[in-house]
C-alpha positions in Angstrom: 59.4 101.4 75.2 59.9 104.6 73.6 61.8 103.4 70.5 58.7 100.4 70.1 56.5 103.3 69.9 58.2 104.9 67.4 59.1 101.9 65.2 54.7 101.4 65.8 54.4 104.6 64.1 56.5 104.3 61.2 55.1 100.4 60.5 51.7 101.8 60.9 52.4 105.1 59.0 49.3 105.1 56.3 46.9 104.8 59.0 48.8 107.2 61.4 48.7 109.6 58.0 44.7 109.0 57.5 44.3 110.1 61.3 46.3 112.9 61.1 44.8 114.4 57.9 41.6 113.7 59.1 42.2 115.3 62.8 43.9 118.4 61.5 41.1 119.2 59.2 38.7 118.9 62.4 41.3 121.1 64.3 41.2 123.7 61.4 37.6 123.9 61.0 37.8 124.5 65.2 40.6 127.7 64.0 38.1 128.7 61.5 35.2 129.0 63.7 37.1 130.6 66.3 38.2 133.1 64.1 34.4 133.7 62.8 33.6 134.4 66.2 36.9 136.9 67.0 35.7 138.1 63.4 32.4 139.4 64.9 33.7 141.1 67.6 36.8 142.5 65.9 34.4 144.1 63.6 32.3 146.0 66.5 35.2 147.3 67.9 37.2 148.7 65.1 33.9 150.3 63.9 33.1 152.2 67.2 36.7 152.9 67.8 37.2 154.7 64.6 34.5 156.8 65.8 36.1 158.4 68.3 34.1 159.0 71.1 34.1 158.9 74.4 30.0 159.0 74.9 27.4 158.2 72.7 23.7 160.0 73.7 20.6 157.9 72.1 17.1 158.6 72.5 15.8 157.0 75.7 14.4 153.8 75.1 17.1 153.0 72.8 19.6 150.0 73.3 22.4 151.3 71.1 23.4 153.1 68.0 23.9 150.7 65.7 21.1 147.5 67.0 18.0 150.2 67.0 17.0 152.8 64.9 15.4 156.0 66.0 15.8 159.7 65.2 16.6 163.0 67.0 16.4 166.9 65.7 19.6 167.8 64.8 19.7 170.5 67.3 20.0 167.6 70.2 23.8 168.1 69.1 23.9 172.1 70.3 22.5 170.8 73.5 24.5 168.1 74.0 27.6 170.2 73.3 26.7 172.7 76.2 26.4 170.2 78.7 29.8 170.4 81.6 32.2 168.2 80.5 31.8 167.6 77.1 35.0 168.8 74.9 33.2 168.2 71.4 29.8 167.0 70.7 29.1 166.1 66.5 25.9 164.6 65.1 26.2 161.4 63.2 23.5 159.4 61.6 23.3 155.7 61.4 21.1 153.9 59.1 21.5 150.8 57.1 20.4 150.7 53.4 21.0 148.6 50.2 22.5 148.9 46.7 23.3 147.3 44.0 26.7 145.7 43.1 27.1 144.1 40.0 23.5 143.5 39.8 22.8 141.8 43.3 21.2 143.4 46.6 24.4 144.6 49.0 23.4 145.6 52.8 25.2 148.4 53.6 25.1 150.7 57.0 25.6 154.2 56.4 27.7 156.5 58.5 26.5 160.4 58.0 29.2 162.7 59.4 30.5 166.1 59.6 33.4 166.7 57.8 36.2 166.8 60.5 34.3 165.8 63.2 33.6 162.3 65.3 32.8 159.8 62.7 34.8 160.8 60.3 36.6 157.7 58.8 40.1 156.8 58.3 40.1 156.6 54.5 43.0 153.8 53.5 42.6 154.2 49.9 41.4 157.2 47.9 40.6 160.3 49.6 37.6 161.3 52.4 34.5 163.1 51.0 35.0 166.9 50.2 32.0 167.2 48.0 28.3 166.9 48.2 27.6 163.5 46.5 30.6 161.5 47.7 31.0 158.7 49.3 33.7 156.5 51.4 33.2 152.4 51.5 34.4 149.6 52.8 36.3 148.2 50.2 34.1 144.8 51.2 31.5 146.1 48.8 33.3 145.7 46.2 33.5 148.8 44.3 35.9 150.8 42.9 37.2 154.3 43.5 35.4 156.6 41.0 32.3 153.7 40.9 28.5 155.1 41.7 26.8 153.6 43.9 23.0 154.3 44.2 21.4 154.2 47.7 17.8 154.7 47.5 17.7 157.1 44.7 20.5 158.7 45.5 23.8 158.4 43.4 27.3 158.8 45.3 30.8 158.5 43.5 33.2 156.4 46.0 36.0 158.3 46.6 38.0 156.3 48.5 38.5 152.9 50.9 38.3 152.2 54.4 39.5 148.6 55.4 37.3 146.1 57.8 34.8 148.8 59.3 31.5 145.6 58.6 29.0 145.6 61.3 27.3 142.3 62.1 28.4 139.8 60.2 30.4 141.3 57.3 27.5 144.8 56.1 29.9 146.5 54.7 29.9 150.4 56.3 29.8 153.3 54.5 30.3 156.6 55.0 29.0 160.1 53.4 28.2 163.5 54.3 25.8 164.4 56.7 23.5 166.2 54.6 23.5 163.5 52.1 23.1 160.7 54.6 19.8 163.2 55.6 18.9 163.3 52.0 19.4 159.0 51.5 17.5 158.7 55.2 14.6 161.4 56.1 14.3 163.0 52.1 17.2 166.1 53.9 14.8 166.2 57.1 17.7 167.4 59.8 17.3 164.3 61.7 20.3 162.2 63.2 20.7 159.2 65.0 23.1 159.9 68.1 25.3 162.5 69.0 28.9 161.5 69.3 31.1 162.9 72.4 34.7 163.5 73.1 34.8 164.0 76.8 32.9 163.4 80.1 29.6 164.7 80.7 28.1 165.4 84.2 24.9 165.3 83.1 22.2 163.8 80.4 19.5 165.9 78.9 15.7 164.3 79.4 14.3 162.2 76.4 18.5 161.1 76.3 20.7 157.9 76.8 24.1 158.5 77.7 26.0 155.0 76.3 30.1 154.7 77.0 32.1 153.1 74.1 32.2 149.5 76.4 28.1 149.9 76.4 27.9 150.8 72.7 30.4 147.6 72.3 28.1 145.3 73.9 25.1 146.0 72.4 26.1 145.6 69.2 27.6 142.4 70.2 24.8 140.9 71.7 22.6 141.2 68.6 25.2 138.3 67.1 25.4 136.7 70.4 23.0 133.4 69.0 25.4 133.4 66.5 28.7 133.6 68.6 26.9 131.0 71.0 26.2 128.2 68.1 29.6 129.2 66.4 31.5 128.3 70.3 29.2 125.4 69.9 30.2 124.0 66.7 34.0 124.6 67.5 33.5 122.4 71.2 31.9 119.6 68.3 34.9 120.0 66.3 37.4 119.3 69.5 34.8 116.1 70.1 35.0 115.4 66.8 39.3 115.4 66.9 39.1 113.3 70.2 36.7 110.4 68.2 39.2 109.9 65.2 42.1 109.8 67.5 40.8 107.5 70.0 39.4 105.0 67.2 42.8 104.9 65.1 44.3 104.4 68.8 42.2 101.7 69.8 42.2 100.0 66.3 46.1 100.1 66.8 45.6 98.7 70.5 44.1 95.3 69.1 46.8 95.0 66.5 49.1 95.4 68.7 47.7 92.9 71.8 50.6 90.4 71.3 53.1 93.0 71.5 51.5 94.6 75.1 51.1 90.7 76.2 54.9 90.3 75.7 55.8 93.3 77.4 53.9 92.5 80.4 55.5 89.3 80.6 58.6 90.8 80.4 57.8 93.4 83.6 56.7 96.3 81.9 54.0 98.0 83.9 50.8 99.8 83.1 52.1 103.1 83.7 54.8 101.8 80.9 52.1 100.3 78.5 50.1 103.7 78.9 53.2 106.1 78.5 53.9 104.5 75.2 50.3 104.2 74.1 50.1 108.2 74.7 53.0 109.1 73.2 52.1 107.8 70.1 48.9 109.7 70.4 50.2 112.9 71.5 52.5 112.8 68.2 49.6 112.3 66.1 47.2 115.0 67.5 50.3 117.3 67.5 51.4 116.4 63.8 47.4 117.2 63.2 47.7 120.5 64.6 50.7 121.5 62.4 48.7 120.2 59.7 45.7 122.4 60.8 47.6 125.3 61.0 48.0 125.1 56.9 44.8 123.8 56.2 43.5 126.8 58.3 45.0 129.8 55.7 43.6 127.5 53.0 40.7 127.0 54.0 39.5 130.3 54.8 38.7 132.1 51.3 36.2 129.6 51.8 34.7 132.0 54.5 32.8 135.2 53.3 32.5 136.4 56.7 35.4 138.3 58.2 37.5 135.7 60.0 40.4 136.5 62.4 42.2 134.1 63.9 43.8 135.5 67.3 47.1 134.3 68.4 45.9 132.9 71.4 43.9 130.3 69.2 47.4 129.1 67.9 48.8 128.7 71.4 45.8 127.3 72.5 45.5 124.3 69.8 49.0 122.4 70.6 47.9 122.4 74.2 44.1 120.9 73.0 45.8 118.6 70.8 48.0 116.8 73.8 45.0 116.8 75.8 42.8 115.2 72.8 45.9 112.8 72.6 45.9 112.2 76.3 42.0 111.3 76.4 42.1 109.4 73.2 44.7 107.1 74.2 42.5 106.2 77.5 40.6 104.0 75.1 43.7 102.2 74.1 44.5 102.0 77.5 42.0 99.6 78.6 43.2 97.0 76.2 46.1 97.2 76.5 46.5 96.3 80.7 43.7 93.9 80.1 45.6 91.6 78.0 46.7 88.1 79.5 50.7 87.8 79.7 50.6 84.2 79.6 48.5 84.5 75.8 51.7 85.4 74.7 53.0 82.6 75.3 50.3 80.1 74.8 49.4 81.4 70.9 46.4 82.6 72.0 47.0 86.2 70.5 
């Protein structure tokens, strides 16, 4: 049975070839999204990790650092920093802004830190801010190191590069003194937007929010999570999608093939038989799709402009949803091929 199956797929190989090409593409739009998704949340959490801290303190009301946007006095920090348990306490001010990048509107977010403190980021390229003025960018943006960037009528040089710190769908993060955060923000009111801990405090002061680095993670998430939710969406379609293609080019190949499945019945071969063959030829083309998808995938995603990361798991996952997509798609098959008459074999009814 096994070597019918295989000379089926090599006398049928153009229209094996169409299915395959046109299921792996499916299967790599399904990597793509998947990695959109990861993308989102990869993004969060290198951002807040780079931070450094252990506790972030909002105003009350607030749902997170980086989804709402209210101010404290700057001397929330010397409070904060007395409190029992708290190794370092540090200001840092988050705001998002625009500029301009070879003439179009860029979001950005800025960071405003003190210089050796929590916040400060890990510069890849270039050099961190030493100077009032200065600035460190995602390279995202898209400028260069010595470019200046104006941030509402404020002009920083970019000093230097940080790679994949994006919030919320690819706004590219960028980070600058304190003081000139102040001066881009509140015209160099000392206001700030959390104060970053290293440490556990016992206690939170009144008008604070006391937010762990998991909390912080979440919210941010959340504000993407229609997003995430239509993106999962689209990627179940896709699998859908994979299963349809298969299971038509498999039931196509079913009714070509009725004579054959009517001799082999009237030869003995049962349905368990008839369907092991059927499958394996599906599970060969849904598994030749995914290798196919795999390549399509890296080519395919400069297509993206959001941040896309593919986690490994989505590779080990895909062989095992292309044998199940093969499995299901050959059920169709199936039917057709049990319900065919022996005897029409030998009649010439076939």
């Amino acid at each position: 049975m096994l070597a019918i199956t295989l000379h089926d797929l090599r006398f049928r190989g153009r229209q094996f070839l169409i299915a395959i090409v046109g299921a792996g593409l499916v299967f790599a739009m399904a990597l793509l999204l998947t990695g959109l998704a990861e993308g989102f949340r990869a993004e969060v959490r290198r951002t807040v990790a780079d931070v450094g801290a252990d506790v972030w303190f909002v105003p009350s009301g607030s749902s997170g650092p980086f989804t709402a946007f209210a101010a404290l006095p700057g001397a929330t920090t010397r409070d904060v920093a007395g409190l029992s348990g708290v190794e370092r306490a540090d200001p840092l001010l988050v705001v998002p802004s625009t500029t301009k990048v070879d003439g179009a509107v860029r979001g950005v977010r800025i960071f405003g830190y003190v210089k050796g403190g929590l916040g400060s980021p890990d510069v890849a390229d270039g050099r961190a801010t030493s100077r009032p003025g200065e600035v460190v960018t995602d390279d995202r943006l898209g400028v260069d190191i010595g470019d200046v960037i104006h941030v509402a009528q404020t002009d920083l040089t970019v000093v230097g590069h940080v790679h994949g710190h994006t919030l919320l769908g690819g706004i590219p993060n960028i980070y600058t003194s304190l003081d000139d955060a102040q001066r881009v923000a509140f015209g160099g009111a000392d206001l700030i937007t959390t104060v970053v801990v290293r440490g556990s405090p016992t206690s939170t002061p009144d008008g604070l929010t006391a937010l762990t680095t998991s909390e912080v993670e979440a919210d941010t998430i959340r504000a993407m999570r229609d997003a995430i939710s239509s993106i999962d969406n689209s990627r179940a379609l896709m699998w859908i999608v994979a299963a349809v293609i298969v299971a038509a080019l498999m039931y196509v190949s079913a009714l070509e093939r009725l004579r054959d499945f009517a001799v082999l019945k009237s030869l003995g071969s049962s349905s368990p038989v008839l369907f092991a063959g059927v499958a394996v030829q599906a599970v060969i083309v849904t598994l030749l799709a995914a290798g196919f998808a795999l390549l399509a995938s890296r080519l395919m995603r400069p297509m993206f402009a959001l941040p896309t990361i593919v986690p490994w798991s989505a590779y080990i996952v895909l062989p095992i949803v292309a044998v199940a997509v093969g499995l299901f798609s050959s059920l169709v098959a199936l039917r057709r091929a049990i319900g065919v008459d022996p005897a029409a074999a030998l009649t010439g009814q076939l």
